[in-house]
N, C-alpha and C positions, 0 to 999 in steps of 0.2 A: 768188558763191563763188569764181570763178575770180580775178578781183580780187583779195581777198585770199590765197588761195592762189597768185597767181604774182609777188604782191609779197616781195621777198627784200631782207635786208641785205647790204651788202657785206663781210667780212671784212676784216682790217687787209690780210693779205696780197694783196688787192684784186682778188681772186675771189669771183664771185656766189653765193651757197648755190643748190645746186640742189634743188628737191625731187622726191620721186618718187611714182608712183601704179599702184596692181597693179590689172593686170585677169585674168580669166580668159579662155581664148582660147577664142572660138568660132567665127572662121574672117573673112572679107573684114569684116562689117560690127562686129567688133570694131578693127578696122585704122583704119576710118573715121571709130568714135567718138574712140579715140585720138589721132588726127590734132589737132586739138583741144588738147590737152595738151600736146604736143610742140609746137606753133605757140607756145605758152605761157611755153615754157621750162621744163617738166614733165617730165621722165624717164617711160618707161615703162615697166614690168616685165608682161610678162605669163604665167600659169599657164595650168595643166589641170589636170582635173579626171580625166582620163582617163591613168593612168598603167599601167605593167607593173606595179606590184605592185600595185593596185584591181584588176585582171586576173586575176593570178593567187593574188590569197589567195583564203582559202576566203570564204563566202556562208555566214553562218548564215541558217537558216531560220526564224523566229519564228514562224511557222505551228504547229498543232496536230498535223497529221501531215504530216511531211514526206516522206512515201513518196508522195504524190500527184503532187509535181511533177516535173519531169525536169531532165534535165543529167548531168554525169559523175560517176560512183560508184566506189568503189573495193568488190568480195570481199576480205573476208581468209577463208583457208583457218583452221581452228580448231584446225587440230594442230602446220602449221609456220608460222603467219602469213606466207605466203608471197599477195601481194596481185594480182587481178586487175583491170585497171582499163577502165574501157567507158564507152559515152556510149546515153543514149535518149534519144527524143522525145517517148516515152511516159511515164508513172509511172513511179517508181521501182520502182511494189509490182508493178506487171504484169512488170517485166525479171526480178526476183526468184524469180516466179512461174515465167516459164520455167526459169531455172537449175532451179528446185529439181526442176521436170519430166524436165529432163534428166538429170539427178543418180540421181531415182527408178526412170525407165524405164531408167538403162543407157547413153543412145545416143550419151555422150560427144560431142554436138552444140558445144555451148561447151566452150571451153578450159578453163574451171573445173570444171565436171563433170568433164571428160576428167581434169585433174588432183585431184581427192576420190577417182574410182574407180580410177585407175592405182595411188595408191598407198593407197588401204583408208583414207582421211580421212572423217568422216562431216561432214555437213552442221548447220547448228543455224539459230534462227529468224532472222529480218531484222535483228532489233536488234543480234544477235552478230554477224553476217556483214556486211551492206552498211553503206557508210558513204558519206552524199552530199557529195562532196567540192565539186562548185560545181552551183549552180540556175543555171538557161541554158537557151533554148529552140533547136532545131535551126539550123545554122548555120556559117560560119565560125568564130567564137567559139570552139564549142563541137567543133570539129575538132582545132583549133591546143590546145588546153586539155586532151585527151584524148591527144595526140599527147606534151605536156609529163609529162604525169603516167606515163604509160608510161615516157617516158625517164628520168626520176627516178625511179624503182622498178627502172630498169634498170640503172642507173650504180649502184647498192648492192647487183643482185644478188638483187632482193627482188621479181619479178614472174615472171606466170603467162603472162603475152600471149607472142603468138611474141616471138621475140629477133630473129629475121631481118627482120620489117616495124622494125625500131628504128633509126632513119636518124641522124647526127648531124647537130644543128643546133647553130651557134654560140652560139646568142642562150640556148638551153635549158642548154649546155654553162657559160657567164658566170654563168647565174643559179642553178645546182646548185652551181658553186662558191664565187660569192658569200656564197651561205644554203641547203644541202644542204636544209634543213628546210623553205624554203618551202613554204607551203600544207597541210602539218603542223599538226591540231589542237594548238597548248600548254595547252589547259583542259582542260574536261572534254569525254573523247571521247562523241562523240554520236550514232555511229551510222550 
């Protein structure tokens, strides 16, 4: 196969066709398959699969119920849609569970409680209020992802988290301007 593929016609203007061949990049022992190619006279191109925006869109969930798994979630408050945004390790339905605890007893423990009771917003079920923004198990990941979304809610003015933990990062800063909406359901919201 190499054979044929590193055999090229000359052009009039009496340069070789080059051809070329994409790999996906998975670190040294992609370097050394390629190596190969390039001895050929085969161009190389190579991808990932792992990009910032695979990173940071959303994760639909095709599961049955998606309150089970964890990762970062966004409250929306039900009077002023004014969004709280968090990360568990836990289910979704257990973190929920606490809010609503807190909500109930009064003790304004989370910021969202704190913000329903300060100003007389009532609470409604999981489906209305939480919305799982990415599935992700505890982690790095799942720091930097929660860290974005806060600051995207906060560049519009539209979040419940302190303001003062909202640090500016470039990289967050590029990609709120690039695409405000990033990681913005455009279908149907689900929750």
């Amino acid at each position: 196969m190499l054979k044929s593929i590193s055999s090229s016609k000359k052009y009039k203007s009496g340069t070789e066709k080059r051809l070329w061949s994409k790999f996906t990049y998975f670190g040294k022992e992609t370097r050394a398959v390629t190596k190969v190619f390039k001895n050929r006279r085969i161009k190389v191109a190579y991808s990932t699969k792992n990009t910032l925006e695979k990173l940071l869109t959303n994760k639909h969930c095709p599961l049955k119920d998606k309150y089970e798994k964890s990762g970062i979630y966004q409250l929306n408050c039900p009077t002023c849609n004014m969004k709280y945004t968090g990360q568990t390790g836990r289910s979704f339905r257990t973190r929920f569970k606490e809010r609503l605890r807190d909500f109930k007893h009064g003790n304004g423990k989370s910021s969202f409680a704190q913000h329903l009771l300060e100003n007389g917003h009532d609470i409604g079920p999981i489906e209305d209020i939480m919305s799982t923004v990415y599935i992700t198990n505890k982690g790095r990941l799942m720091d930097t992802l929660e860290k974005y979304y806060i600051f995207r809610e906060t560049k519009i003015d539209n979040q419940i988290n302190d303001k003062v933990a909202v640090r500016p990062k470039v990289i967050f800063e590029t990609i709120v301007q690039k695409d405000p909406h990033r990681g913005i359901r455009n279908v149907l919201h689900t929750g």
